[in-house]
KOLMI-601014 format. One record per residue: residue in three letters; x, y, z of N, C-alpha, C in turn. Coordinates in nm, 3 decimals. Atoms other than C-alpha are relative to their C-alpha. Example, Ala and Ser with C-alpha at 12.3 -4.5 7.8 and 13.67 -1.06 7.14 Angstrom:
2
<rest->ALA, n_c1->0.089, n_c2->-0.119, n_c3->0.000, ca_c1->1.230, ca_c2->-0.450, ca_c3->0.780, c_c1->0.090, c_c2->0.120, c_c3->0.000>
<rest->SER, n_c1->-0.082, n_c2->-0.119, n_c3->-0.006, ca_c1->1.367, ca_c2->-0.106, ca_c3->0.714, c_c1->-0.077, c_c2->0.109, c_c3->0.073>
***
This chain:
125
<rest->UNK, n_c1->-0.027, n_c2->0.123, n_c3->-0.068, ca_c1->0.924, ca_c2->2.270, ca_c3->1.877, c_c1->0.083, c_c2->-0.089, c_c3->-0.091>
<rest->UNK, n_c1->-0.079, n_c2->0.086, n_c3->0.104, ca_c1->1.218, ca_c2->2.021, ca_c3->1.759, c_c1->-0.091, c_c2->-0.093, c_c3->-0.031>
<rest->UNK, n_c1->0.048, n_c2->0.124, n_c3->0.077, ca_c1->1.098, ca_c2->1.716, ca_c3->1.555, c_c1->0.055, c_c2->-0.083, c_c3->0.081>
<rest->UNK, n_c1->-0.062, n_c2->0.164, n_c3->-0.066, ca_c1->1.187, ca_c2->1.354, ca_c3->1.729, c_c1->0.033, c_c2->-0.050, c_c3->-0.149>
<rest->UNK, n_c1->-0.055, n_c2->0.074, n_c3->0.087, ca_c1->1.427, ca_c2->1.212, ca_c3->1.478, c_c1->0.001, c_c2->-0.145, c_c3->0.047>
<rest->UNK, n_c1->-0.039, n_c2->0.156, n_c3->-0.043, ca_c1->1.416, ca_c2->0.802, ca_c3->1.496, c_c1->0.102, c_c2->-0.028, c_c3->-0.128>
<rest->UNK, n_c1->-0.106, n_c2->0.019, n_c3->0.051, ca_c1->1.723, ca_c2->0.664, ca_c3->1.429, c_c1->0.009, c_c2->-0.170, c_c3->-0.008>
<rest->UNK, n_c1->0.052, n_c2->0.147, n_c3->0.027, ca_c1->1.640, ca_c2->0.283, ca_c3->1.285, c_c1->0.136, c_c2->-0.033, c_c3->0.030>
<rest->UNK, n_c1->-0.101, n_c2->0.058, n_c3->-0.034, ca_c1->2.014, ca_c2->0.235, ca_c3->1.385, c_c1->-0.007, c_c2->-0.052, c_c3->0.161>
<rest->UNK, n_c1->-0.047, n_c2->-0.005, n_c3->-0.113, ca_c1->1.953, ca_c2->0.287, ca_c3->1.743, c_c1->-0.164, c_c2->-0.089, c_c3->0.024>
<rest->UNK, n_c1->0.132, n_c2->0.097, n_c3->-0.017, ca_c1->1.656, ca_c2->-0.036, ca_c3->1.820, c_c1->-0.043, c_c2->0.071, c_c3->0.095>
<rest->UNK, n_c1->0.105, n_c2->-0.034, n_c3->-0.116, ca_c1->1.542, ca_c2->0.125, ca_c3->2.168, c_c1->-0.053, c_c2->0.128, c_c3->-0.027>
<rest->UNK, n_c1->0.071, n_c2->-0.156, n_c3->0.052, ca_c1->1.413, ca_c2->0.476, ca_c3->2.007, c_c1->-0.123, c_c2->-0.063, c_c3->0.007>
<rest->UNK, n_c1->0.121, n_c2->-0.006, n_c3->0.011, ca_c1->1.092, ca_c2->0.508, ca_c3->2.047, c_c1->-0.065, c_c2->0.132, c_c3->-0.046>
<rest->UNK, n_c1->0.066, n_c2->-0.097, n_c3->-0.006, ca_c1->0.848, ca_c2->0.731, ca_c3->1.914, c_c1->-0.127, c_c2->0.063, c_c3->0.052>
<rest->UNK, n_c1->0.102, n_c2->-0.046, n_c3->-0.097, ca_c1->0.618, ca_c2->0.899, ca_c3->2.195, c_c1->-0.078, c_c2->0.103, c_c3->-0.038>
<rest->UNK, n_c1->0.058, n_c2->-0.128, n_c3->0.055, ca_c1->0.312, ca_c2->1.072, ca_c3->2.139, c_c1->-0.148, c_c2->0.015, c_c3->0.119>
<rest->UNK, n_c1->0.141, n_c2->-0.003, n_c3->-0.097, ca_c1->0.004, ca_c2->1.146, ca_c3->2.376, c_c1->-0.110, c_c2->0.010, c_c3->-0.112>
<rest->UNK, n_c1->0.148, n_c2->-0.006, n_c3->0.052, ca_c1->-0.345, ca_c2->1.032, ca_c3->2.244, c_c1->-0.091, c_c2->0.134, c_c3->-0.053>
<rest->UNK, n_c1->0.125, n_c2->-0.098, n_c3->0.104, ca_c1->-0.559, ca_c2->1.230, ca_c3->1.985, c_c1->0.130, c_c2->0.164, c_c3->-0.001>
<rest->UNK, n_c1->-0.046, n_c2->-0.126, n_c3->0.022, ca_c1->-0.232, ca_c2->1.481, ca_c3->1.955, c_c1->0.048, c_c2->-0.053, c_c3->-0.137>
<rest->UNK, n_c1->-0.009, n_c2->-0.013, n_c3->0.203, ca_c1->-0.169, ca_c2->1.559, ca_c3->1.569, c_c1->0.169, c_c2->0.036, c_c3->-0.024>
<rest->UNK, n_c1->-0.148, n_c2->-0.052, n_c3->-0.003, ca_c1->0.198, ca_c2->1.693, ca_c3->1.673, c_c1->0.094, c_c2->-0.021, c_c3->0.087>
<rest->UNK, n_c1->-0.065, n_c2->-0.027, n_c3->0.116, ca_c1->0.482, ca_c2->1.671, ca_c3->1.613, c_c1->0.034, c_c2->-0.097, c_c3->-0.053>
<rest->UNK, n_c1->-0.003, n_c2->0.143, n_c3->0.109, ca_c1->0.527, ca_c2->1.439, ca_c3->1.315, c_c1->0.070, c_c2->-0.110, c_c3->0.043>
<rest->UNK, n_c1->-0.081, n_c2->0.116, n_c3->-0.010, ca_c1->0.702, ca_c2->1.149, ca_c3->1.294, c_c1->0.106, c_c2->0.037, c_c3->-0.141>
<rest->UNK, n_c1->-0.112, n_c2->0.008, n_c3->0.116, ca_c1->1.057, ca_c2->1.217, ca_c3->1.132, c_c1->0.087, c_c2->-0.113, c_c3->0.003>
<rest->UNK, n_c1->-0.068, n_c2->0.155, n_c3->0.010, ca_c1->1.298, ca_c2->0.929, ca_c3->0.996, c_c1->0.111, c_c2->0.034, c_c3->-0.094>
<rest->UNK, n_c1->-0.096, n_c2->0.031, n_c3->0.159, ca_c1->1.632, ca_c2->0.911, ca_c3->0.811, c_c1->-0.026, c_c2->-0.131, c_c3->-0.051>
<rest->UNK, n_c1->0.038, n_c2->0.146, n_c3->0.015, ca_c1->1.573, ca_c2->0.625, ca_c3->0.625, c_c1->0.149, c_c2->-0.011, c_c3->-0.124>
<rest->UNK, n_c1->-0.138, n_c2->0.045, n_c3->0.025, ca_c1->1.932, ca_c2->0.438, ca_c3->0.603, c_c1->0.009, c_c2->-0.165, c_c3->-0.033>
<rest->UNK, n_c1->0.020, n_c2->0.146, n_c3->0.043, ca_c1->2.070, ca_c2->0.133, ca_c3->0.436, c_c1->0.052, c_c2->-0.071, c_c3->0.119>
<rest->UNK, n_c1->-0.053, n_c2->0.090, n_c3->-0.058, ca_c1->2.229, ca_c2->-0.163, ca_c3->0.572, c_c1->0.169, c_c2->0.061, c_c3->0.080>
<rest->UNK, n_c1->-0.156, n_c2->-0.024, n_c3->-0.044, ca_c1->2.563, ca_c2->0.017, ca_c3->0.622, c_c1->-0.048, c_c2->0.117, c_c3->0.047>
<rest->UNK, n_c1->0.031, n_c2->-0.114, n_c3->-0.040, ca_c1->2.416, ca_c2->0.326, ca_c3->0.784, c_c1->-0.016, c_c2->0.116, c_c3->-0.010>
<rest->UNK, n_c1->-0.025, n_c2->-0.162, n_c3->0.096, ca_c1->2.443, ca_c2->0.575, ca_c3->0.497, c_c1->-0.158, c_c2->0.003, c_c3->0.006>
<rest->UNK, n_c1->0.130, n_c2->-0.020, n_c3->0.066, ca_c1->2.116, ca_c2->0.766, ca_c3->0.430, c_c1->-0.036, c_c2->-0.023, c_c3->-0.174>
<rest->UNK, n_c1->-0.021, n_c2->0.039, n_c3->0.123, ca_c1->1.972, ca_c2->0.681, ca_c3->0.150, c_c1->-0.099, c_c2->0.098, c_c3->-0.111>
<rest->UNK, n_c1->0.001, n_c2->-0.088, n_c3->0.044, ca_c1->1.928, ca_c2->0.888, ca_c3->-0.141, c_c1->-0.115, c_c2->0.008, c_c3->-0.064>
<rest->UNK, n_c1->0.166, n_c2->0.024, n_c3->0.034, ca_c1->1.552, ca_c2->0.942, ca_c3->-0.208, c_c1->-0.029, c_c2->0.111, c_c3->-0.166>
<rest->UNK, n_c1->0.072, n_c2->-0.075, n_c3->0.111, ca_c1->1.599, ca_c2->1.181, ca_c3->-0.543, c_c1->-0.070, c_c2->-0.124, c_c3->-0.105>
<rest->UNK, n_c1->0.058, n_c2->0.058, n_c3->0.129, ca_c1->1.337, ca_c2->1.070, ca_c3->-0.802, c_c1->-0.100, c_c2->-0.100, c_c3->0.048>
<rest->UNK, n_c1->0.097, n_c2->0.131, n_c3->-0.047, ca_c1->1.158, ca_c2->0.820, ca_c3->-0.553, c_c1->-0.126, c_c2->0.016, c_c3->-0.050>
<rest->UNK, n_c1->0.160, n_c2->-0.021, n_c3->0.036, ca_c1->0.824, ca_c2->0.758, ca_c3->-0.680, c_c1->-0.117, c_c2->-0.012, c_c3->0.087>
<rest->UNK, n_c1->0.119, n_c2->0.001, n_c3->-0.126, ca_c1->0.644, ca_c2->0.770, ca_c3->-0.358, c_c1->0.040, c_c2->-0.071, c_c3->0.130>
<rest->UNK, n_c1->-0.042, n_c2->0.070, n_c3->-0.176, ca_c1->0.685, ca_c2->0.699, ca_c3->0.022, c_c1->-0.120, c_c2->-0.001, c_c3->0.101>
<rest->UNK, n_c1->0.076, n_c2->0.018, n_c3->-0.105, ca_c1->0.438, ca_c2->0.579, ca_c3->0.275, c_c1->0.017, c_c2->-0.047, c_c3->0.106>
<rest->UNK, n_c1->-0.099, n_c2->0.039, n_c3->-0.195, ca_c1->0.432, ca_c2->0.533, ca_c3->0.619, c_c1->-0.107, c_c2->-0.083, c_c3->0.026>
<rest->UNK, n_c1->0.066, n_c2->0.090, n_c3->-0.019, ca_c1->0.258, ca_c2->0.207, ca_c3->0.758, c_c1->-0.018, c_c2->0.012, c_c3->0.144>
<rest->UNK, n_c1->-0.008, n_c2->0.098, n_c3->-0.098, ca_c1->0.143, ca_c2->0.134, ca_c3->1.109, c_c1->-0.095, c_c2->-0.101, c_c3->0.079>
<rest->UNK, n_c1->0.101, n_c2->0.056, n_c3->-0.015, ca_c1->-0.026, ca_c2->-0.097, ca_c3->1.284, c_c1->0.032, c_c2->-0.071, c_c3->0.219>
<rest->UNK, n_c1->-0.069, n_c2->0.052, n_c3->-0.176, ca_c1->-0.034, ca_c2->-0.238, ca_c3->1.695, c_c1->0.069, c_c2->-0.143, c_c3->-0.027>
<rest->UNK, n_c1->-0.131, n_c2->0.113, n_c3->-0.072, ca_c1->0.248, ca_c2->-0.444, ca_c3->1.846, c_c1->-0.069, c_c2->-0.154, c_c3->-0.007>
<rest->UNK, n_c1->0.087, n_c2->0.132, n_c3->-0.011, ca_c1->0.021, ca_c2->-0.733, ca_c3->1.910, c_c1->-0.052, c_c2->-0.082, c_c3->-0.087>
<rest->UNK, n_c1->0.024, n_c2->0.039, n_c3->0.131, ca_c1->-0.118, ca_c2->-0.776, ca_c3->1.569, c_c1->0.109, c_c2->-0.011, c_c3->-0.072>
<rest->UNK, n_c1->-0.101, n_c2->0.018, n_c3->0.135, ca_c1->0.239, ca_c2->-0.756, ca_c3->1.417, c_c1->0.007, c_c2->-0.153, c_c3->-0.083>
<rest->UNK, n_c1->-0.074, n_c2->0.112, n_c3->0.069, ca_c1->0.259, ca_c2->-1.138, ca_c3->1.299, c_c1->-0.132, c_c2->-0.041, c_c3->-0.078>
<rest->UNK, n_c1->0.086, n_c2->0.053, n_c3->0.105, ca_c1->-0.098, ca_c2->-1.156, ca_c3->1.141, c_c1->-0.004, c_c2->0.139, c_c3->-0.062>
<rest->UNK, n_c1->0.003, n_c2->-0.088, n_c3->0.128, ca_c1->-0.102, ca_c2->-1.009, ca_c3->0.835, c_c1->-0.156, c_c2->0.072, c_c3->-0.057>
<rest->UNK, n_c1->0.089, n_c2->-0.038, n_c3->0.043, ca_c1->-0.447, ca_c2->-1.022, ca_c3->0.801, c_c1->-0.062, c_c2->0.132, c_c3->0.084>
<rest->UNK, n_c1->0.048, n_c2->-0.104, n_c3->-0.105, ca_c1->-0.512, ca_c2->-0.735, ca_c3->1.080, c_c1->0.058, c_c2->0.098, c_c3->-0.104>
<rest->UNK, n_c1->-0.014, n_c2->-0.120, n_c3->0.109, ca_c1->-0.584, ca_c2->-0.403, ca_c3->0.888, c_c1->0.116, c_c2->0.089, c_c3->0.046>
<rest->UNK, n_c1->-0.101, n_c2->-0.102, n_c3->-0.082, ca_c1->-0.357, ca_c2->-0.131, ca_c3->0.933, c_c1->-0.002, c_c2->0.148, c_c3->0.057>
<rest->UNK, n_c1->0.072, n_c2->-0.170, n_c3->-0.022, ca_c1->-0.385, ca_c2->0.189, ca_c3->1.165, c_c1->0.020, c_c2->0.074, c_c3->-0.077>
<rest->UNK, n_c1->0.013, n_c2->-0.095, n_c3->0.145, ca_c1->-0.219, ca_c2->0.419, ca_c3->0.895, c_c1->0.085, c_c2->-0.049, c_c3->-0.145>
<rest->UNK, n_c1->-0.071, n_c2->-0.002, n_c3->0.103, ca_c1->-0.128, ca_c2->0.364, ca_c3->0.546, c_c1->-0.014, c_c2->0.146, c_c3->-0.073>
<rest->UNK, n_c1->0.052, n_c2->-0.089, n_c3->0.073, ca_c1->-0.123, ca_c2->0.663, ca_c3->0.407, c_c1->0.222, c_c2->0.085, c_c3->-0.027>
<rest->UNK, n_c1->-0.121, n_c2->-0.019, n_c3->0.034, ca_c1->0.177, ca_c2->0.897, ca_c3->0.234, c_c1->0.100, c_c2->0.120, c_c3->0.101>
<rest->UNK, n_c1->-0.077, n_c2->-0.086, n_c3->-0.055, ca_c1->0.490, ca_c2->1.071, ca_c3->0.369, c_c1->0.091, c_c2->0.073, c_c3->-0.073>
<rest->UNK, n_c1->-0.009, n_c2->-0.099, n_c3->0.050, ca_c1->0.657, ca_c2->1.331, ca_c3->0.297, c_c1->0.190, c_c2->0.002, c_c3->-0.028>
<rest->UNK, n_c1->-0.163, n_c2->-0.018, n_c3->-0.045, ca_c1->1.073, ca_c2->1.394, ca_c3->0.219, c_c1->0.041, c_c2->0.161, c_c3->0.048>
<rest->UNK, n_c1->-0.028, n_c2->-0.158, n_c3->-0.071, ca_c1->1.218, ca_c2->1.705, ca_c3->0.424, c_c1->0.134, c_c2->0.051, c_c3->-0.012>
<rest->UNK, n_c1->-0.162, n_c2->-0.065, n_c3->0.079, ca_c1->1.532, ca_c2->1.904, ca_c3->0.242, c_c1->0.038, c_c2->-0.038, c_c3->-0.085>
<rest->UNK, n_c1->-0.127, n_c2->0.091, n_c3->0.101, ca_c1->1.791, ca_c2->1.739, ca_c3->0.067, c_c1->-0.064, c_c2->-0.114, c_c3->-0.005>
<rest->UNK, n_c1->0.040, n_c2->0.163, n_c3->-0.022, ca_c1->1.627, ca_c2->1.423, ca_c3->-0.081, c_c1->0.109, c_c2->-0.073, c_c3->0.016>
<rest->UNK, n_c1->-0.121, n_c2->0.125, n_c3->-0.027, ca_c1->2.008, ca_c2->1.283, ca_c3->-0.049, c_c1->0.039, c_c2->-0.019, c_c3->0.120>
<rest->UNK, n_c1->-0.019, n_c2->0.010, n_c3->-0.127, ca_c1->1.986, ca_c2->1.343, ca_c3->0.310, c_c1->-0.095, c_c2->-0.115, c_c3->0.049>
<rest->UNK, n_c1->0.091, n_c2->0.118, n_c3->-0.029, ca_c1->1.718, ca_c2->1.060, ca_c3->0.313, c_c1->-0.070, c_c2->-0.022, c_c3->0.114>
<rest->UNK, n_c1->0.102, n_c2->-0.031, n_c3->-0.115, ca_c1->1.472, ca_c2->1.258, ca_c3->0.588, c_c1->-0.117, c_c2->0.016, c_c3->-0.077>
<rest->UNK, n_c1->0.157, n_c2->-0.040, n_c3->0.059, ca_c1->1.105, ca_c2->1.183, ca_c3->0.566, c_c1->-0.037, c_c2->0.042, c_c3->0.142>
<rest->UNK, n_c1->0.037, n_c2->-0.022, n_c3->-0.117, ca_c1->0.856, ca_c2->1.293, ca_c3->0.768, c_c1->-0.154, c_c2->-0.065, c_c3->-0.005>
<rest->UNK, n_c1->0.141, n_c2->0.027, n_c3->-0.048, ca_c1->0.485, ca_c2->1.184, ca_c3->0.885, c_c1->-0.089, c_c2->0.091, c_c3->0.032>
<rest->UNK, n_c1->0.080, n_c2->-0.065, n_c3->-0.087, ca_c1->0.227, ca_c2->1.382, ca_c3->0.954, c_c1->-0.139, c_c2->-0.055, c_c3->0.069>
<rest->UNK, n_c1->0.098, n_c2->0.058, n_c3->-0.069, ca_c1->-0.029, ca_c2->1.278, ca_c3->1.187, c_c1->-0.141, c_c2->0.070, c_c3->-0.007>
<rest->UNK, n_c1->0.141, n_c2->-0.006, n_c3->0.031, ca_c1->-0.446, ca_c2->1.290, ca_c3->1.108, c_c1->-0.044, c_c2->-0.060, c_c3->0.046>
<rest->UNK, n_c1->0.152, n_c2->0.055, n_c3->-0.046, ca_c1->-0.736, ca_c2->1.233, ca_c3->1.226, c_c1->0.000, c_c2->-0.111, c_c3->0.097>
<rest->UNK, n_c1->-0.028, n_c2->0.104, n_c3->-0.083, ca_c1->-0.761, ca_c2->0.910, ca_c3->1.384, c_c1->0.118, c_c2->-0.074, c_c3->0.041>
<rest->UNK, n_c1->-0.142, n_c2->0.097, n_c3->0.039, ca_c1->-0.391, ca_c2->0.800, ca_c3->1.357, c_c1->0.060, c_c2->-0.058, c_c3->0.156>
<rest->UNK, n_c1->-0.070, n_c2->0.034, n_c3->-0.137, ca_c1->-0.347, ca_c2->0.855, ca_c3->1.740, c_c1->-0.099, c_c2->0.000, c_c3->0.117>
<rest->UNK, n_c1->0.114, n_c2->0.016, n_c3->-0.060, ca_c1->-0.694, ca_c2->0.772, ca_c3->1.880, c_c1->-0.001, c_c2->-0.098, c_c3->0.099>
<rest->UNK, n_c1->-0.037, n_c2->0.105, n_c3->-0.016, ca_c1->-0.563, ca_c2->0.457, ca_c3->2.015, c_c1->0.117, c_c2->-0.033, c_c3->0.075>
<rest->UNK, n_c1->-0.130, n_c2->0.043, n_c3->-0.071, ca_c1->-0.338, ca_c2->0.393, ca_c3->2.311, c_c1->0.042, c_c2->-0.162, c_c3->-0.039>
<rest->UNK, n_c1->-0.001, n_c2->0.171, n_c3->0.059, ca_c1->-0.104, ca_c2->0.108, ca_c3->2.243, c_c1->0.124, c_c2->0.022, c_c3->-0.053>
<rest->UNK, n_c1->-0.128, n_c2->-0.008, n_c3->0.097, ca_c1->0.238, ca_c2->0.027, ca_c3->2.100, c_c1->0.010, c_c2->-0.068, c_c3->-0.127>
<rest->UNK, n_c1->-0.028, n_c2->0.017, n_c3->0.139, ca_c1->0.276, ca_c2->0.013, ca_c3->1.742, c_c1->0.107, c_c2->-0.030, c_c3->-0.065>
<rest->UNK, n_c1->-0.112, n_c2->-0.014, n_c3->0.106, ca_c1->0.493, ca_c2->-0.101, ca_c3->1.479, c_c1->-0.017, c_c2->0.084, c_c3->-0.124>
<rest->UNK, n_c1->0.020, n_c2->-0.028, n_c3->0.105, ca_c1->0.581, ca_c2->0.092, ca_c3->1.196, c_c1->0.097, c_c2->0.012, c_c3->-0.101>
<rest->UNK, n_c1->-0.069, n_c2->-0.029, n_c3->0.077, ca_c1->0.773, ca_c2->0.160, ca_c3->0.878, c_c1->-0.031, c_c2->0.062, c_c3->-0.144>
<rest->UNK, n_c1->-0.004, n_c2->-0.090, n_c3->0.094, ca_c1->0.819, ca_c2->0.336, ca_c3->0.559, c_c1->0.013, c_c2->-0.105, c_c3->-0.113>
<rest->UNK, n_c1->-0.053, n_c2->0.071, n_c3->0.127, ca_c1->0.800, ca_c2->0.212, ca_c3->0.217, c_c1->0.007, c_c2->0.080, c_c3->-0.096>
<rest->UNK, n_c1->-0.028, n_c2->-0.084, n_c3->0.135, ca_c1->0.946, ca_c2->0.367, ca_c3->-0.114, c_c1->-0.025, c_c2->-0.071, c_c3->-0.091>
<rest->UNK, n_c1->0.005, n_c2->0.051, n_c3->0.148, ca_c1->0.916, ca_c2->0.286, ca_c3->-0.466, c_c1->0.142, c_c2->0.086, c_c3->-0.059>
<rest->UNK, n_c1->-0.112, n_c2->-0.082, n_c3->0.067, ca_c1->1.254, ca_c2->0.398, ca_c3->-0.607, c_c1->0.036, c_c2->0.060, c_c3->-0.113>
<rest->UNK, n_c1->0.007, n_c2->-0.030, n_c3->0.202, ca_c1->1.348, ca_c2->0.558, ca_c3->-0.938, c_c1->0.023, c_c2->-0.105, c_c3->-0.091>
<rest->UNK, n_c1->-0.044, n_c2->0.157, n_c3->0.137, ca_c1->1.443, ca_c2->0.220, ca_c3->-1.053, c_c1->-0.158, c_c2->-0.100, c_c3->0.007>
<rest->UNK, n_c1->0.185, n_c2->0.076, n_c3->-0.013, ca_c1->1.023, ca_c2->0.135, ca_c3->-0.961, c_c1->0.017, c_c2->-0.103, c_c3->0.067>
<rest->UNK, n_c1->0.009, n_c2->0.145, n_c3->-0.102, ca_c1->1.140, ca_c2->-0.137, ca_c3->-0.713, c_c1->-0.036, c_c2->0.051, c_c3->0.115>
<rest->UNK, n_c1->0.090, n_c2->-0.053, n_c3->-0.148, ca_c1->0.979, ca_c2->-0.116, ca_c3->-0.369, c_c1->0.120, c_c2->-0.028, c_c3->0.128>
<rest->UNK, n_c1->-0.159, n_c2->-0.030, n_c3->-0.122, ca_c1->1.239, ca_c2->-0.055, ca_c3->-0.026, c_c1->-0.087, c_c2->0.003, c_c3->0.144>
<rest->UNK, n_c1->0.046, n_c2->-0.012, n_c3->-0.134, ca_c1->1.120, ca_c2->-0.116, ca_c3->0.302, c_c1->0.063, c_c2->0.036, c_c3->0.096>
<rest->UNK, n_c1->-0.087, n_c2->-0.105, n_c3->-0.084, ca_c1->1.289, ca_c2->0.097, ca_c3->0.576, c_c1->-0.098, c_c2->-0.019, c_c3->0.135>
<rest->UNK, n_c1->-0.120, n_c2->0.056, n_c3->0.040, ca_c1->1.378, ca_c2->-0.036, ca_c3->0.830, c_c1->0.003, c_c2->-0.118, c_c3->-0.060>
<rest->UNK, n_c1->0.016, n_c2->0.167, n_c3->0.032, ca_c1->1.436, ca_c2->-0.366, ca_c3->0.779, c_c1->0.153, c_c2->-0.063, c_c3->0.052>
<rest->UNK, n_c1->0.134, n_c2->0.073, n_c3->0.001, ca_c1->1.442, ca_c2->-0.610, ca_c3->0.903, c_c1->-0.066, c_c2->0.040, c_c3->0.117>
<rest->UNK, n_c1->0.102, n_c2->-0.036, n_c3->-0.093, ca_c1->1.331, ca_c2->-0.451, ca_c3->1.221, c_c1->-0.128, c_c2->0.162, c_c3->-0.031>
<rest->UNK, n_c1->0.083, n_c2->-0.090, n_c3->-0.039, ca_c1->1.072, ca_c2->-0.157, ca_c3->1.291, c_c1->0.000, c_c2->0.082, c_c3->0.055>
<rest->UNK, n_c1->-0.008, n_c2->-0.102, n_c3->-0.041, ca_c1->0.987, ca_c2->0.168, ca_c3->1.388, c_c1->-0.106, c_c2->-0.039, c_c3->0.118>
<rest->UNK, n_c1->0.102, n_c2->0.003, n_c3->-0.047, ca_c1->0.823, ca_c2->0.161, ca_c3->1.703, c_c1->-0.075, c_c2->0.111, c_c3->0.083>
<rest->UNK, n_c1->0.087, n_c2->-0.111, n_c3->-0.018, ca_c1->0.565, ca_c2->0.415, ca_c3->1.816, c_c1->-0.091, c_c2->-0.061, c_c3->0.134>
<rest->UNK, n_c1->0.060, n_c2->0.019, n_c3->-0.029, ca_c1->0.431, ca_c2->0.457, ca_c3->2.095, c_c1->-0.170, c_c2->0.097, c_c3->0.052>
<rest->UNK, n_c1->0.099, n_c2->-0.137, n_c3->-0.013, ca_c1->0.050, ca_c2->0.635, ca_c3->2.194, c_c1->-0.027, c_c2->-0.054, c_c3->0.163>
<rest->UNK, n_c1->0.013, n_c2->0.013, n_c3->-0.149, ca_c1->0.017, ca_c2->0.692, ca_c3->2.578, c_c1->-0.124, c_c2->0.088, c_c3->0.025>
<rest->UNK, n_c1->0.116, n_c2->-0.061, n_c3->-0.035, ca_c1->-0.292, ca_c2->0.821, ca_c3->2.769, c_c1->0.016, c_c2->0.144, c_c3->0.022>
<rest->UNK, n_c1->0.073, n_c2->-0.112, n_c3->-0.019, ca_c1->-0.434, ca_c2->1.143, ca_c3->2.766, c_c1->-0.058, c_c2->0.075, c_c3->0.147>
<rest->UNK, n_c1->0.063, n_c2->0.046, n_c3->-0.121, ca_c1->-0.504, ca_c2->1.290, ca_c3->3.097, c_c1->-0.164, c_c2->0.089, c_c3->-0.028>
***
């Protein structure tokens, strides 16, 4: 089965997934401001954040996943991927989400920015 690439260039992507399914990941180029990918050798770690649509503007609402992601090929091709656990998609509902790196230079990169990945989980029949 192909992967769903989201393309943080293109705002109406969505990423669709039916409730309590584990597959298939969540893949991402993660590109700068000018639309190049960006070159993830040496990054010191990437996680994928999300949390529901509704809660996006308080901060204090926990988050559905923090946990880490993965890079897939060429780190200069600047594809990660997600894999989905356990509870991640227990929860109908539209989500925001995004990626954060730590770079080889140890500064932190939020992808996208300034908007979001958004995800959504639809019912189960």
């Amino acid at each position: 089965m192909a992967h769903r690439v989201y393309d943080p260039r293109l705002m109406a992507s969505t990423f669709t997934i039916k409730q309590g399914d584990l597959a298939p990941p969540l893949q991402a180029t993660l590109t700068d401001s000018t639309g190049q990918a960006i070159n993830l050798t040496g990054n010191l770690g990437i996680t994928f954040q999300m949390k529901l649509r509704q809660h996006a503007q308080h901060d204090a609402v926990a988050l559905k996943v923090d946990a880490a992601a993965s890079v897939v090929g060429a780190a200069t091709d600047g594809v990660v991927e997600y894999d989905w656990v356990g509870a991640d998609t227990d929860e109908i509902g539209d989500y925001i989400a995004e990626f954060k790196m730590i770079g080889s230079d140890s500064k932190p990169r939020t992808v996208p920015n300034p908007s979001f990945i958004t995800v959504r989980v639809v019912a189960d029949i």
